[in-house]
C-alpha positions as CSV (number, residue, x, y, z in Angstrom):
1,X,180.0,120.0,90.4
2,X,181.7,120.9,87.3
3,X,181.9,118.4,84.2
4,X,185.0,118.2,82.4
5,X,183.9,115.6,80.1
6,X,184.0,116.4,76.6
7,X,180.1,116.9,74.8
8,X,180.3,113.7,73.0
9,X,180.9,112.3,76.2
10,X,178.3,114.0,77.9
11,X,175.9,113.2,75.0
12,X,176.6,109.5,74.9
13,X,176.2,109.4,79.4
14,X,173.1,110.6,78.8
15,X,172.0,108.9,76.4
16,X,172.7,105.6,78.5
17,X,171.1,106.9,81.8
18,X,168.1,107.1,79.3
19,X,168.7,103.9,78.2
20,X,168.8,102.7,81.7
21,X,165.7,104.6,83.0
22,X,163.7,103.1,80.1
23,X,165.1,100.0,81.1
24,X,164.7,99.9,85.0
25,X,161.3,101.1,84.3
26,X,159.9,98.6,81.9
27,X,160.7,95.8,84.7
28,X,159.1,98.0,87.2
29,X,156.1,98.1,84.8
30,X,156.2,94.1,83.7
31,X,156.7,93.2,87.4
32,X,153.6,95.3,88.4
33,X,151.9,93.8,85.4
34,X,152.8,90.0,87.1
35,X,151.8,91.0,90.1
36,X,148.0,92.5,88.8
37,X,148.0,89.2,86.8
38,X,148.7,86.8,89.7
39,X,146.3,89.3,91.8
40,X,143.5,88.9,89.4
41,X,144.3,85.1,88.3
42,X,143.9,83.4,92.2
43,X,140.4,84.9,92.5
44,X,139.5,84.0,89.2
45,X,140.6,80.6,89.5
46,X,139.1,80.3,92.8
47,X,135.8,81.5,91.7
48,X,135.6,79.2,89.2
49,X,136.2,76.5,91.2
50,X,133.2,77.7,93.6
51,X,131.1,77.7,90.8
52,X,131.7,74.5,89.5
53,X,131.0,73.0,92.7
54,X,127.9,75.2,93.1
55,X,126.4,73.6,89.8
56,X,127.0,70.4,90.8
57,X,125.1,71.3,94.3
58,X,122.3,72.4,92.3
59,X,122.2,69.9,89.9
60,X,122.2,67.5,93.1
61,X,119.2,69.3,94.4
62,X,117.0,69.1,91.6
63,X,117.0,66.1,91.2
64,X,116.4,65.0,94.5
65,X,112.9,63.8,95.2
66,X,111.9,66.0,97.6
67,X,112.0,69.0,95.3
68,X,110.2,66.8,93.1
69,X,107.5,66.9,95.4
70,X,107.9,70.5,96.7
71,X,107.1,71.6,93.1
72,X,104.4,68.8,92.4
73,X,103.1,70.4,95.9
74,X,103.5,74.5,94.6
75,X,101.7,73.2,91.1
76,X,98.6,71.9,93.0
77,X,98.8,74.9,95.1
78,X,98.5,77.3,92.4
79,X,95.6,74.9,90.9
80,X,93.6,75.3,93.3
81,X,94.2,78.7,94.2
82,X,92.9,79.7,90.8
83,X,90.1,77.2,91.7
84,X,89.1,79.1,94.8
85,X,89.6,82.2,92.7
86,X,86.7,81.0,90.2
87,X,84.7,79.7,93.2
88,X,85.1,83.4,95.0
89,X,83.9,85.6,91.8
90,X,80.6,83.0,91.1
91,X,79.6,82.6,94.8
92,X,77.3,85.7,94.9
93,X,75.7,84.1,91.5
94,X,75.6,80.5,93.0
95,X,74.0,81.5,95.9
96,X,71.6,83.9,94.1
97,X,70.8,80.6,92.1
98,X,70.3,78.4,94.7
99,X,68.0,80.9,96.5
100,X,66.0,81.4,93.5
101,X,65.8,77.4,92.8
102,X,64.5,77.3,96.2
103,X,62.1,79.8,96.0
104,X,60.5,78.2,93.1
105,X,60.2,75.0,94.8
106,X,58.3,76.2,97.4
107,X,55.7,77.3,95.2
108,X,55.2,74.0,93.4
109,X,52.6,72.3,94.7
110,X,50.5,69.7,93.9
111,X,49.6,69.1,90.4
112,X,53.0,70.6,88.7
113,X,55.8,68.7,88.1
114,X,58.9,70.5,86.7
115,X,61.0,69.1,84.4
116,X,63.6,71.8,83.3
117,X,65.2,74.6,85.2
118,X,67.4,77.2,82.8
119,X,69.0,80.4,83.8
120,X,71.9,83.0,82.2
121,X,73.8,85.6,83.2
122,X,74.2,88.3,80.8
123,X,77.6,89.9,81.0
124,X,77.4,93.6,81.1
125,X,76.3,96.5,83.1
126,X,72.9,96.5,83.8
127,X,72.0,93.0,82.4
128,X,69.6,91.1,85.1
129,X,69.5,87.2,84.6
130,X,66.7,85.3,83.4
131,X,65.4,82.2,84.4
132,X,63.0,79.6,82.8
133,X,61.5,76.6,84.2
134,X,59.2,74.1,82.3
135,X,56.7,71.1,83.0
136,X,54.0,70.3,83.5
137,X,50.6,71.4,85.4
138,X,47.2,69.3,85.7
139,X,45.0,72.0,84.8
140,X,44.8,75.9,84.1
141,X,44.1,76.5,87.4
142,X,47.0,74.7,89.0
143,X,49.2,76.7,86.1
144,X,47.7,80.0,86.7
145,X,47.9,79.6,90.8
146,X,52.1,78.6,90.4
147,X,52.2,81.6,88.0
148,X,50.3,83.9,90.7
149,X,52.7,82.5,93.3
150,X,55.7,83.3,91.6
151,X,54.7,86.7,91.0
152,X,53.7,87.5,94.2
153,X,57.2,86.1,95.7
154,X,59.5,89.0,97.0
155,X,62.8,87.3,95.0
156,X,60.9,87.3,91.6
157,X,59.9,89.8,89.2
158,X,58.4,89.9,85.4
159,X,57.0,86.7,85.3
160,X,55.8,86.1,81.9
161,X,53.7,82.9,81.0
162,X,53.0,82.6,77.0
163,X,49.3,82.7,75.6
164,X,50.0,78.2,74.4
165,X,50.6,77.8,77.9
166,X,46.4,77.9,78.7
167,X,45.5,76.2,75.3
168,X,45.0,72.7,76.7
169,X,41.9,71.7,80.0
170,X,44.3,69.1,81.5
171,X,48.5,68.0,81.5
172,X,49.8,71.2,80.2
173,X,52.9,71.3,79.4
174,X,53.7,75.1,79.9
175,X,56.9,77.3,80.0
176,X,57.5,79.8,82.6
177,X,60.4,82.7,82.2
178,X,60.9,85.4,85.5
179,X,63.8,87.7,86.5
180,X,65.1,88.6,89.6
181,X,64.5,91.7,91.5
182,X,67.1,93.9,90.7
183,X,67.9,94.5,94.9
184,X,69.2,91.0,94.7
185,X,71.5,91.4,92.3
186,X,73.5,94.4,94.0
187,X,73.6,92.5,97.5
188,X,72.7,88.4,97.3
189,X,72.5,87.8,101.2
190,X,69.7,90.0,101.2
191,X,66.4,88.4,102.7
């Protein structure tokens, strides 16, 4: 094809299928914009509509007295699930306790009345706990046989009666202070 037209001709054509390409292909590009605008606007919209109507569920829910209760339920669980916690770690030293309160009572016979039981346990490697008891005895004899006793008992060790415990004849009021044998310690239900 041969083009007769003269250049200024020629120039000013192509200078308006320019003109036109820029122009047919902004509207191609706003149109595609539109169209990625309504795209994105419809789920946006709808989305924000769901999660309108979400917070209102959930603001329904909560304040509903069941869930009230479910979480008064959950807070009392946790209590006393530390509670059972507490009770789990000290069992071995309750039990130790009550087998050495025990002990001691069956040595008390006659004659002694006991009017205060004490013990501690030392936190730490190696630290043994110490009990004390105190009352009172109606004679040296009846001291000294309660202080034999305890020394002689398997669960018992050290036990260590003060020089002012044998001062008085009659109704002395002594103080007693023992350990536990060590065995005991490492393995409570032990016999």
């Amino acid at each position: 094809m041969i083009n007769l037209l003269p250049e200024k001709a020629k120039h000013h054509l192509a200078q308006e299928r320019f003109v036109r390409f820029v122009v047919v292909s902004g509207i191609i590009i706003a149109l595609i914009a539109c169209i990625a605008i309504l795209l994105l606007w419809i789920p946006w919209v709808t989305l924000a509509l769901q999660e309108d109507e979400l917070e209102e569920q959930l603001n329904i829910v909560r304040q509903s007295p069941l869930l009230m209760h479910v979480e008064e339920i959950e807070d009392s669980l946790s209590s006393l699930n530390g509670k059972l916690d507490a009770y789990e770690r000290n069992s071995s030293d309750i039990l130790l306790t009550s087998r050495i309160i025990e002990a001691v009572l069956s040595h008390v016979g006659s004659g002694v009345s006991l009017s205060f039981f004490s013990y501690t346990f030392p936190q730490g490697l190696g630290a043994v706990p110490q009990f004390r008891i105190e009352g009172v005895a109606r004679d040296r004899s009846t001291l000294l046989a309660l202080s034999d006793a305890l020394d002689g008992d398997a669960m018992i060790e050290n036990v260590r009666s003060p020089i002012s415990n044998f001062l008085e004849e009659s109704n002395i009021e002594f103080t007693l202070t023992f350990n536990v044998v060590e065995s005991l310690l490492r393995s409570p239900d032990v016999e």
